[in-house]
N, CA, C and O of each residue as an XYZ file, in Angstrom:
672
protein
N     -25.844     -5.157     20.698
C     -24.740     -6.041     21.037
C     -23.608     -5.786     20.064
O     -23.770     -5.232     18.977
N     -22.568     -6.184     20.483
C     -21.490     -5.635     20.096
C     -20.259     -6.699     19.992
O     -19.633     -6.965     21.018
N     -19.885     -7.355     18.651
C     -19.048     -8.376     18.625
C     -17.675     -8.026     17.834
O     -17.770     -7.800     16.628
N     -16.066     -7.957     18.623
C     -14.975     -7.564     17.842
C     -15.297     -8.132     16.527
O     -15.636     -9.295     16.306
N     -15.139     -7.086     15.596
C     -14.546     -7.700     14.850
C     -13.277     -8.430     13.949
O     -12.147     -7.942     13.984
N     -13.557     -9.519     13.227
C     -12.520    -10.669     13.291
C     -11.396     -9.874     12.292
O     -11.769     -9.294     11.272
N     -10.036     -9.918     12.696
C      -8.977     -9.285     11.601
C      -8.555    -10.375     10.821
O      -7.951    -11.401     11.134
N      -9.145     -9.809      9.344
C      -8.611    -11.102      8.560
C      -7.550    -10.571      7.903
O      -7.571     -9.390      7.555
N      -6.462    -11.403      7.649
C      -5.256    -11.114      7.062
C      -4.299    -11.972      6.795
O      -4.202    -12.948      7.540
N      -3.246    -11.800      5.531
C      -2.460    -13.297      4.869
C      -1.065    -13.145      6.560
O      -0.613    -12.231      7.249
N      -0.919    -14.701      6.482
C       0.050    -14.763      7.797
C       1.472    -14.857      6.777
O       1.379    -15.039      5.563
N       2.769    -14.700      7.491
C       3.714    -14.865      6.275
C       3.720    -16.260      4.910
O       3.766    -16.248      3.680
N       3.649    -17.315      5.952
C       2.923    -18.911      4.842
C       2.429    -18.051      3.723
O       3.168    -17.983      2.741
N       1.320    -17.391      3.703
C       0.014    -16.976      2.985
C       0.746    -16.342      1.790
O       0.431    -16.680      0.649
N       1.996    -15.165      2.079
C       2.130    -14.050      1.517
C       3.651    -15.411      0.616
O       3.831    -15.475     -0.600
N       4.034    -15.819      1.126
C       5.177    -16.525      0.602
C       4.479    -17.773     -0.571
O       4.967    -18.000     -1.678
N       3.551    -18.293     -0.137
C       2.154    -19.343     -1.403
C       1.889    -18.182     -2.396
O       2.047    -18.292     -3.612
N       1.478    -17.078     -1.774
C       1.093    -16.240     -3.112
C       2.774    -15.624     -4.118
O       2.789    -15.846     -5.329
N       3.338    -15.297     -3.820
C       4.780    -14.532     -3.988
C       5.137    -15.678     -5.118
O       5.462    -15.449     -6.283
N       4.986    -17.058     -4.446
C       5.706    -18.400     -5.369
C       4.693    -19.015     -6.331
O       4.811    -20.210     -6.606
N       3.938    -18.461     -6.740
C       2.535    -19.071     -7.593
C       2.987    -18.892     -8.637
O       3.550    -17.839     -8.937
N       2.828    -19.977     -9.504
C       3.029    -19.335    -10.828
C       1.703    -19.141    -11.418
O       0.886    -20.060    -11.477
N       1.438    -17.764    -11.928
C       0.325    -17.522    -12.282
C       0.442    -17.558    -14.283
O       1.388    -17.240    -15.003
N      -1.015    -18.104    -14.663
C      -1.117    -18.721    -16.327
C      -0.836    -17.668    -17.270
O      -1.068    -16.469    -17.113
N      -0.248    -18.306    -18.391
C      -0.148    -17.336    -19.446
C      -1.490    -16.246    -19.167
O      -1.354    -15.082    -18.790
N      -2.491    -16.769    -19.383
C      -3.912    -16.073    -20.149
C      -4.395    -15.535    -18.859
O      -5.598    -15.361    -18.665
N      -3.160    -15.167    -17.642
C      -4.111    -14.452    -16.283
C      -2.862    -13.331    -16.156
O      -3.034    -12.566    -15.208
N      -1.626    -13.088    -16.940
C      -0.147    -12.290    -16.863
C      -0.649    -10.882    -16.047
O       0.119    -10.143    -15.431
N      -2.127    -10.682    -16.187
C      -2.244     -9.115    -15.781
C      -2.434     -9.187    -14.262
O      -2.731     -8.117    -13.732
N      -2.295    -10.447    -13.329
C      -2.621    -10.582    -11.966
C      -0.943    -10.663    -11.255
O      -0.627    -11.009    -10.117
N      -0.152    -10.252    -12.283
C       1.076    -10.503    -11.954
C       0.921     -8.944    -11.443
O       0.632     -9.256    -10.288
N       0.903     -8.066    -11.429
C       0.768     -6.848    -11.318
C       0.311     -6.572     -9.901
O       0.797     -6.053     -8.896
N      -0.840     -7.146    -10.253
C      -1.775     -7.689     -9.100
C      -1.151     -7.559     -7.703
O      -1.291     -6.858     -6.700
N      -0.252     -8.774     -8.214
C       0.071     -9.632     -6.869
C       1.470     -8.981     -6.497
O       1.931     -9.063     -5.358
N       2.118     -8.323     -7.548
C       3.509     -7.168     -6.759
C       2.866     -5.931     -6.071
O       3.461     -5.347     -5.165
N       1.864     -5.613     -6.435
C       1.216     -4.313     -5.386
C       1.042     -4.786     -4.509
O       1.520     -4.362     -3.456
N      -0.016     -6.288     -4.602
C      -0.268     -6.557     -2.895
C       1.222     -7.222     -2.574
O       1.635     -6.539     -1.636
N       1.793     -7.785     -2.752
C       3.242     -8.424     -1.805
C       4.151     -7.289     -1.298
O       4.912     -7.442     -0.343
N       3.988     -5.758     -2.220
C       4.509     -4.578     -1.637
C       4.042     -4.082     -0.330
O       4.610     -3.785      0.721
N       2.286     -4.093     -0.918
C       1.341     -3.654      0.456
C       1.989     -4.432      1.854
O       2.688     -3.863      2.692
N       1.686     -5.484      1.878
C       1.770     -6.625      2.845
C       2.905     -6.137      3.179
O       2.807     -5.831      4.367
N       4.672     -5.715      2.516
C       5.897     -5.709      3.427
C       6.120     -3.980      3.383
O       7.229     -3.448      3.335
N       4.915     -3.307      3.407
C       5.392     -1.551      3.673
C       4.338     -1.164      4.442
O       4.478     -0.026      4.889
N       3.099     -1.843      4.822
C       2.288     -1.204      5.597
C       1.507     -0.248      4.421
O       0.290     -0.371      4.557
N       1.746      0.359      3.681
C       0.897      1.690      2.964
C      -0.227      0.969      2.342
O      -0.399     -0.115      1.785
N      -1.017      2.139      2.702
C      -2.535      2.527      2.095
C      -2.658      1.982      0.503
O      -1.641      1.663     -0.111
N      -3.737      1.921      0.010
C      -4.069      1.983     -1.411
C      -3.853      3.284     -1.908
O      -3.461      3.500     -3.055
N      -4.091      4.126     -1.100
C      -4.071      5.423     -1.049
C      -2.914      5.794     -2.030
O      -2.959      6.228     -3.181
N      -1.841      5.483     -1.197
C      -0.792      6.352     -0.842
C       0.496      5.273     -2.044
O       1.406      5.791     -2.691
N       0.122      3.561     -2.015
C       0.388      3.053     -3.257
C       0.128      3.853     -4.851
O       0.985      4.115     -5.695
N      -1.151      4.079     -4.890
C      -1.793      4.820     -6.217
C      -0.723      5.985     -6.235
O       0.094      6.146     -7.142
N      -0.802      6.500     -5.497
C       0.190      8.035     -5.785
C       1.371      8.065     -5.315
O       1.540      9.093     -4.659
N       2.329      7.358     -5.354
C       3.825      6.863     -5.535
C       4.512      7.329     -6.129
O       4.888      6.379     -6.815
N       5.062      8.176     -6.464
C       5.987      8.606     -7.434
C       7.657      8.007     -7.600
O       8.043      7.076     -6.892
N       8.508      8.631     -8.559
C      10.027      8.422     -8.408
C      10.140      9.754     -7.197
O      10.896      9.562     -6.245
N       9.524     10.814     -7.264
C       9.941     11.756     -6.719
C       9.935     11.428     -5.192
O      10.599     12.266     -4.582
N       9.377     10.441     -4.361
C       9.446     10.039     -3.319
C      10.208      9.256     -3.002
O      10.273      9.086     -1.785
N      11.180      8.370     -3.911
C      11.885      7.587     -3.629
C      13.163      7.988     -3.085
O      13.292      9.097     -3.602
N      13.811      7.868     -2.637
C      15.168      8.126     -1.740
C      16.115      6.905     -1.970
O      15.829      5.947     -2.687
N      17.227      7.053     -1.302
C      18.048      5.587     -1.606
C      17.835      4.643     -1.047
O      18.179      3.608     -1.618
N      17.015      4.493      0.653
C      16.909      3.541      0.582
C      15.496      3.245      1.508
O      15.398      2.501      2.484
N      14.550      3.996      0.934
C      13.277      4.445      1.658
C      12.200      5.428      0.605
O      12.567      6.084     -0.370
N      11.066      5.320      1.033
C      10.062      6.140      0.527
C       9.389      7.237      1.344
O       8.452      7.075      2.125
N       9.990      8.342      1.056
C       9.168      9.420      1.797
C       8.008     10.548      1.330
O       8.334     11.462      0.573
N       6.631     10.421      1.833
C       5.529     11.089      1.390
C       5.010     11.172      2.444
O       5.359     10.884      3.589
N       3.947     11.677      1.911
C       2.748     12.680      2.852
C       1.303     11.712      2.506
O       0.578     11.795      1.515
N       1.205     10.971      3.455
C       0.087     10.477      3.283
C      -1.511     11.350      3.005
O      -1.956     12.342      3.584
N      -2.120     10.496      1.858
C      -2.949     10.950      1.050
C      -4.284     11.314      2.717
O      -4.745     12.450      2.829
N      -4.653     10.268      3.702
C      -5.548     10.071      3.875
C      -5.587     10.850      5.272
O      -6.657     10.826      5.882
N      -4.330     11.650      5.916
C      -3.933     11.760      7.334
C      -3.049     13.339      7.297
O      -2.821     14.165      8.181
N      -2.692     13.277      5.796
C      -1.651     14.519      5.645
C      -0.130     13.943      6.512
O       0.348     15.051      6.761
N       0.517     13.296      6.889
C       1.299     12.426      8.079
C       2.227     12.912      6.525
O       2.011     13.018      5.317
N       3.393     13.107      7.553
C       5.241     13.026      6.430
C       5.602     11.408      7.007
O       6.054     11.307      8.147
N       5.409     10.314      6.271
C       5.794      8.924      6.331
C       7.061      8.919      5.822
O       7.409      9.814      5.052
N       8.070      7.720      6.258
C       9.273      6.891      5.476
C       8.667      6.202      5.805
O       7.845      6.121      6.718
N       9.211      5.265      4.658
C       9.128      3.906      5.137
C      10.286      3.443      4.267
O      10.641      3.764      3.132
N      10.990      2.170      5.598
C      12.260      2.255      4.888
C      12.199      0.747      3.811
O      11.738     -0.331      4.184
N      12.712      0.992      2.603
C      12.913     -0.639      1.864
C      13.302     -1.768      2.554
O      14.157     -1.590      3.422
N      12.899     -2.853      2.387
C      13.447     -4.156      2.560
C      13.576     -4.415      1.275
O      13.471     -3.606      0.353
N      13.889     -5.959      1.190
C      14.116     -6.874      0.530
C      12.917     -6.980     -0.647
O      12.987     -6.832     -1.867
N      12.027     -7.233      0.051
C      10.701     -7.401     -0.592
C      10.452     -6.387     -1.734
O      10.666     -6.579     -2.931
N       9.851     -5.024     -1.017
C       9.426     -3.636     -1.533
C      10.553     -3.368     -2.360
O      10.120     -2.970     -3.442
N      11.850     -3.401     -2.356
C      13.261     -3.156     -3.080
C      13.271     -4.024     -4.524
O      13.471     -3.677     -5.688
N      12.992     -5.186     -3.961
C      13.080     -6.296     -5.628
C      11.579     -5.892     -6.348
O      11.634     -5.844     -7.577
N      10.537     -5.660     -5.871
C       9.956     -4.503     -6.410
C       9.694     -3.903     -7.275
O       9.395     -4.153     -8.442
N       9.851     -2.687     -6.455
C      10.883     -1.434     -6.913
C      11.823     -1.520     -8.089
O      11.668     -0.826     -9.094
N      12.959     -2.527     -7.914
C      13.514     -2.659     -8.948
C      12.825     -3.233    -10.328
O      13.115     -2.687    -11.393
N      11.929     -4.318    -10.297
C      11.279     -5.379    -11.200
C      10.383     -4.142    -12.250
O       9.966     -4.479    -13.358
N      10.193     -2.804    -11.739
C       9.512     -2.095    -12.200
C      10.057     -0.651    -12.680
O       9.421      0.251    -13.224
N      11.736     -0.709    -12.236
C      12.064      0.605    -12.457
C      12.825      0.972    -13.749
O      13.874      1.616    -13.757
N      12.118      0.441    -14.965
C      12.829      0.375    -16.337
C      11.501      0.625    -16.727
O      11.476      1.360    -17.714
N      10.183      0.232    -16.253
C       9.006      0.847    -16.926
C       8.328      2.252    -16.475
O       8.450      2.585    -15.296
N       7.758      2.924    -17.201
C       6.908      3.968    -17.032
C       5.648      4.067    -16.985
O       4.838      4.057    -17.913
N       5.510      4.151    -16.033
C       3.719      4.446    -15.962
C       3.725      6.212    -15.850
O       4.575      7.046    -15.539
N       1.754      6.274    -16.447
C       1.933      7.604    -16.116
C       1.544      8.087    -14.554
O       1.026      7.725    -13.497
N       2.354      9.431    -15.406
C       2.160     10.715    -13.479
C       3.231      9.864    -12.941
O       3.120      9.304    -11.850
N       4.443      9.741    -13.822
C       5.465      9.214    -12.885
C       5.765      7.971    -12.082
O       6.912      7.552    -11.928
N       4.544      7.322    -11.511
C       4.136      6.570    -10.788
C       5.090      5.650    -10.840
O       5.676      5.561    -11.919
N       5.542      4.659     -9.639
C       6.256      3.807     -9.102
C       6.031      2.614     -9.714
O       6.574      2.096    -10.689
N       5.111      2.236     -8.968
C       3.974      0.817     -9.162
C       2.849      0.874    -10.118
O       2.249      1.836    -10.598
N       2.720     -0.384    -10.271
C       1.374     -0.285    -11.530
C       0.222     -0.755    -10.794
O      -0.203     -1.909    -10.842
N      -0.345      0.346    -10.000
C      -1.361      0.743     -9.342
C      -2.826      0.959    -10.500
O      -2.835      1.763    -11.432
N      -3.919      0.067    -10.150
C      -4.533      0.249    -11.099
C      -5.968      0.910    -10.051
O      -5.870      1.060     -8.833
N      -7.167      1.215    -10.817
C      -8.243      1.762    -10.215
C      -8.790      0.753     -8.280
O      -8.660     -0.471     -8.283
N      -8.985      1.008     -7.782
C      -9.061      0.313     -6.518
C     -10.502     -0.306     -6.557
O     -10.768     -0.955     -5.545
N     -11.250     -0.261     -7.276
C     -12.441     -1.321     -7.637
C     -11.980     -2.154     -8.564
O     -12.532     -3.249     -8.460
N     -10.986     -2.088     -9.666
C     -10.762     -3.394    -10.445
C      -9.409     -4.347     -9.287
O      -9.412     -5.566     -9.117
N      -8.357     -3.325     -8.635
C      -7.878     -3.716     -7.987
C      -8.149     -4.821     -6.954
O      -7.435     -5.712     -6.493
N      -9.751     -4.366     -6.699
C     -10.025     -5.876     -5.606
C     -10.817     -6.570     -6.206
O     -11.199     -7.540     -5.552
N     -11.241     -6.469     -7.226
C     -12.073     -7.504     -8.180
C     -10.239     -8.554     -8.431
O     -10.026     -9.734     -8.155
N      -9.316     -7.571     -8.993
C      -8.601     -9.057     -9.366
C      -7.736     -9.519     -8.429
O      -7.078    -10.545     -8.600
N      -7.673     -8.740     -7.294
C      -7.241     -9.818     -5.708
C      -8.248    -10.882     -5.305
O      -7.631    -11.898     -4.989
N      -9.472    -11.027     -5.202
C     -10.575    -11.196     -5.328
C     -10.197    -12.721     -6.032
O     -10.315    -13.765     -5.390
N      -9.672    -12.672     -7.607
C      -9.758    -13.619     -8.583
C      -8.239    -14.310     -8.339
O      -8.036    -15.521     -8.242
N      -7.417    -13.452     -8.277
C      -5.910    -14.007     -7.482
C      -6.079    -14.779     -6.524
O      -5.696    -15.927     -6.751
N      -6.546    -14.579     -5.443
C      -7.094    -15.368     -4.106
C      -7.767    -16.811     -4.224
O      -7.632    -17.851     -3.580
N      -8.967    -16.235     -5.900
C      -9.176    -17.682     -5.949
C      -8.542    -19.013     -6.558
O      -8.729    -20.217     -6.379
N      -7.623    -18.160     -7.440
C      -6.938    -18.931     -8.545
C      -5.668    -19.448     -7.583
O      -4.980    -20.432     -7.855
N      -5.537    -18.826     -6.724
C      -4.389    -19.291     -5.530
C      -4.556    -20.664     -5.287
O      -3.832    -21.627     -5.538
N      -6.182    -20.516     -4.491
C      -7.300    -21.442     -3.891
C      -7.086    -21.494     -2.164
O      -6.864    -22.333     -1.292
N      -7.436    -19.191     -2.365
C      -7.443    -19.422     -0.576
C      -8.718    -19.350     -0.637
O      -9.352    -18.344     -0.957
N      -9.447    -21.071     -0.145
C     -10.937    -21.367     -0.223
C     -11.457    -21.499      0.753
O     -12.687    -21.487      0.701
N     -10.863    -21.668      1.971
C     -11.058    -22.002      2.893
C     -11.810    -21.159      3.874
O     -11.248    -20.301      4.557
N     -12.926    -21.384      3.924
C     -13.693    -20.736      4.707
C     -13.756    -19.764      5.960
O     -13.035    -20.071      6.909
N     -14.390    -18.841      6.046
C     -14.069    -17.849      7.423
C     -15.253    -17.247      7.959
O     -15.850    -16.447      7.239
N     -15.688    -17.497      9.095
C     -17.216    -16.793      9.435
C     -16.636    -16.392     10.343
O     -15.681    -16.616     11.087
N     -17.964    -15.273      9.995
C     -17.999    -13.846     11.184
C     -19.372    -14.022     11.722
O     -20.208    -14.751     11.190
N     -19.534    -13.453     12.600
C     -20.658    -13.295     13.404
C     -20.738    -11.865     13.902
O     -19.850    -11.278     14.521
N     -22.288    -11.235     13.440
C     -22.607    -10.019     13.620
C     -23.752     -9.675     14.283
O     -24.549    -10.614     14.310
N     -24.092     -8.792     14.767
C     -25.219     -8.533     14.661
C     -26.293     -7.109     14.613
O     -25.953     -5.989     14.995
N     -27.618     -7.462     14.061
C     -28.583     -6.674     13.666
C     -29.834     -6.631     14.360
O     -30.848     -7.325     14.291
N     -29.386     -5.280     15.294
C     -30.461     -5.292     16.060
C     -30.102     -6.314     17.599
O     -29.052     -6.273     18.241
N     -31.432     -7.258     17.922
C     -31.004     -8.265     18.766
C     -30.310     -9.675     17.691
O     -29.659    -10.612     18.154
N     -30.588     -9.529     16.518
C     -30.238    -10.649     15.443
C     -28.967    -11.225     15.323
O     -28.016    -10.672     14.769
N     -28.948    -12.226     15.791
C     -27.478    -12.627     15.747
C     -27.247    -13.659     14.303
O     -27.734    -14.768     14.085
N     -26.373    -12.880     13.493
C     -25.906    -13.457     12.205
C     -24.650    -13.736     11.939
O     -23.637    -13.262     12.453
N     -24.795    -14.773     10.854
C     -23.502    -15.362     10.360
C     -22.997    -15.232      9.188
O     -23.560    -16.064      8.476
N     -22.155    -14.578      8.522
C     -21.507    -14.748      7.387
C     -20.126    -16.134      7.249
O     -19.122    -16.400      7.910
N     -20.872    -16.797      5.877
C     -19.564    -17.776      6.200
C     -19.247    -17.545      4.530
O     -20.146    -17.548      3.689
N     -17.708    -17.333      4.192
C     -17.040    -16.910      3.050
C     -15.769    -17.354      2.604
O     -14.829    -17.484      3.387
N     -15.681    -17.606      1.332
C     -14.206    -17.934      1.072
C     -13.326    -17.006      1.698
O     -13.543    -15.857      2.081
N     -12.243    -17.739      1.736
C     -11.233    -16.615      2.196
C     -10.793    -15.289      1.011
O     -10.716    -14.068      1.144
N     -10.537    -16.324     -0.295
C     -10.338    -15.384     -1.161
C     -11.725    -13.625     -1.430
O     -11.588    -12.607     -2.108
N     -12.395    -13.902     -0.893
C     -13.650    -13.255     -1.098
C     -13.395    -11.849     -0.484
O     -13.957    -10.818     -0.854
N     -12.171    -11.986      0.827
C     -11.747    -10.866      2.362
C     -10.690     -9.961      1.152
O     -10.315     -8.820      1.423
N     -10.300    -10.636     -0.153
C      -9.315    -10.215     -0.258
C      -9.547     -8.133     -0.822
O     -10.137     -7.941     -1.885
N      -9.237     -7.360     -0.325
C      -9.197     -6.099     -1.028
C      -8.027     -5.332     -0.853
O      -7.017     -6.034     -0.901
N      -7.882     -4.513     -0.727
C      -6.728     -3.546     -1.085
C      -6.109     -3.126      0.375
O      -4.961     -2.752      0.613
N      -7.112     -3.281      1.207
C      -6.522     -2.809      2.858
C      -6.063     -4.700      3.406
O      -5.704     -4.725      4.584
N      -6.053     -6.127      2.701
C      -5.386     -6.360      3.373
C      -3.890     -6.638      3.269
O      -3.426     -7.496      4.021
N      -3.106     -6.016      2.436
C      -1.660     -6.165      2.671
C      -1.622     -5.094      3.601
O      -0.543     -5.107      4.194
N      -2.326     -4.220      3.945
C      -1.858     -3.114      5.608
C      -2.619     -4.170      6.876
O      -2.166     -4.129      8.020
N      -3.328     -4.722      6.665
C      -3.767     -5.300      8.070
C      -2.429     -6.820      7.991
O      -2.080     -7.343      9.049
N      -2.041     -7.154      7.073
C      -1.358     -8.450      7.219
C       0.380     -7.896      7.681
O       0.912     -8.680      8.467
N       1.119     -6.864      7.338
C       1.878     -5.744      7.678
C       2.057     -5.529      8.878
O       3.130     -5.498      9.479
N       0.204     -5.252      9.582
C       0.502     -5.091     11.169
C       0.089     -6.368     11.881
O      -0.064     -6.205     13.092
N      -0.056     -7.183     11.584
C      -0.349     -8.218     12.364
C       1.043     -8.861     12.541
O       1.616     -8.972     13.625
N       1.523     -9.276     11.333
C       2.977     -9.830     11.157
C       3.603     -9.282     11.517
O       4.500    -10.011     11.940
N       3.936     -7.800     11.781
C       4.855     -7.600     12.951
C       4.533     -7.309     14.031
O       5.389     -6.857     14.791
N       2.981     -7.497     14.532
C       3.039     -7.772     15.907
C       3.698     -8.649     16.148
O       4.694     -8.590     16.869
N       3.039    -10.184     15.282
C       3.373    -11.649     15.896
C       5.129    -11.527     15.882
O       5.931    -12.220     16.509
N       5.349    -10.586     15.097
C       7.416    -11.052     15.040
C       7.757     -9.964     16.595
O       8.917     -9.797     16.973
N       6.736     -9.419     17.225
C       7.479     -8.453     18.241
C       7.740     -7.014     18.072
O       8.598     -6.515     18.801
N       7.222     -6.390     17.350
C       7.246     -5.008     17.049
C       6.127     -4.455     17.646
O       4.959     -4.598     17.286
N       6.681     -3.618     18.868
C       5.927     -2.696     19.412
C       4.526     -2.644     18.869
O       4.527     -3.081     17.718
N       3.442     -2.308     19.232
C       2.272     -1.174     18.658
C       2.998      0.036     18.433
O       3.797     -0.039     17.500
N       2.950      0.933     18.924
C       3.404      2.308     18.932
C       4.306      2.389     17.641
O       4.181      3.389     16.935
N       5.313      1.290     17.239
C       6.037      1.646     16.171
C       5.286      1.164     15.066
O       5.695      1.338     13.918
């Protein structure tokens, strides 16, 4: 048996509660955190393709690369969001050039993970699966969904719901 599975992802509310949080002195390193994912969420890109960002991809008013996971020549053009950014970060240096302060993608969702909870997206979400003929239930914080692919699933959902084609 065979049950869709459920797309979990922040709706704009979600991404605008997290964006306005003020997060504690003694947690400053989830600030980081939370500009990769609020980037993710308004550019669509991979973890992938975040991690390996360069200046050398940047353009004036867009990012153009070669996705890590597809080989694909992507733009994607700045908004508002990805731009203040961009800017909030373009006086520091990370190494290999790098854009964003992209950190390893296992600590990355350990501290979305802890962001999510310190938010207090607690609120529960079950799925239903199954094994075999076994029909099972997972029931989970929300903060728990949080990893690195969902600012790309919250990206395409949100502009379905605003009216943007599939195809684009």
């Amino acid at each position: 048996k065979k049950v869709s599975k459920k797309v979990i992802f922040l709706t704009k509310n979600d991404i605008d509660r997290i964006k306005s949080f003020q997060i504690p002195a003694e947690k400053q390193y989830l600030e980081r955190v939370r500009d990769v994912l609020i980037f993710s969420c308004f550019s669509g890109m991979r973890y992938s393709d975040l991690y390996a960002l360069t200046w050398d991809d940047m353009k004036s008013d867009s990012l153009e690369f070669i996705t890590k996971k597809t080989d694909d020549k992507i733009i994607v053009e700045l908004n508002d969001h990805t731009r203040a950014i961009i800017d909030k970060y373009r006086y520091t240096r990370f190494p290999k050039n790098k854009v964003l302060p992209v950190i390893s993608n296992q600590k990355y969702n350990d501290y979305l993970k802890e962001l999510g909870e310190l938010i207090g997206f607690n609120d529960t979400v079950k799925e239903v699966y199954f094994r075999g003929n076994d029909r099972l239930e997972s029931v989970k914080p929300m903060c728990s969904h949080f990893t690195s692919h969902i600012g790309r699933r919250s990206f395409i959902c949100n502009g379905l719901y605003m009216g943007i084609p599939v195809h684009i």
